[in-house]
N, C-alpha and C positions, 0 to 999 in steps of 0.2 A: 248127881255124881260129878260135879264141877272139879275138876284137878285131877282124876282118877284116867290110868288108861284103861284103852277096851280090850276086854278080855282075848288073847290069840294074835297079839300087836306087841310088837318088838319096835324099839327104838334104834337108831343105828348107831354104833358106837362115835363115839366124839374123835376124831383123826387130831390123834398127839403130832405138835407141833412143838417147835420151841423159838422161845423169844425173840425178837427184833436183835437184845443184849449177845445173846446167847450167837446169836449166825454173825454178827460183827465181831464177838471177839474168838470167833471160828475164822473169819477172814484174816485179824490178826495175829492168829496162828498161822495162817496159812502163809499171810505174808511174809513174817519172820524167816521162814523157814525156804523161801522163795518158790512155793509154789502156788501164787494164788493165782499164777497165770494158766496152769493146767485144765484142762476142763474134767477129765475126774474129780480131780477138788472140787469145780465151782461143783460139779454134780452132786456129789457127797454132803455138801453144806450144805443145800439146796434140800436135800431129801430126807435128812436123818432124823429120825424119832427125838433126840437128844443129844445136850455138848459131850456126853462122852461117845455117843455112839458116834461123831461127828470128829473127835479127837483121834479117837481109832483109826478110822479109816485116813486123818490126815497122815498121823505119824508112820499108817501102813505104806501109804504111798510114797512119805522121806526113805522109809527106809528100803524101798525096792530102786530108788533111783540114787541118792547118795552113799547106801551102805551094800551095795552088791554089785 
């Protein structure tokens, strides 16, 4: 039974990440836009499942400091 799992054994899911590409051109978004000195940002980049989930929360944060 070579390659087979054992019966009542759960694998653990694979923790999505996103690319090397993907978090630097998240920093230059971030930079553009002058916040990549914040550290919610770095945190946001840093954590997010995905470039859009990571676009989100940049643009959420332009828009709570320059649009209000």
């Amino acid at each position: 039974m070579k390659g087979r799992a054992v019966a009542g054994t759960m694998r653990e899911p694979a923790k999505k990440t996103i690319s090397r590409q993907d978090k630097k051109d998240l920093k230059t978004l971030a930079d553009d836009f002058g916040l990549l000195g914040r550290e919610d940002v770095q945190e946001a980049i840093e954590t997010c499942n995905s470039y859009a989930e990571g676009q989100r929360e940049i643009m959420r944060v332009y828009t709570a400091v320059y649009l209000n």
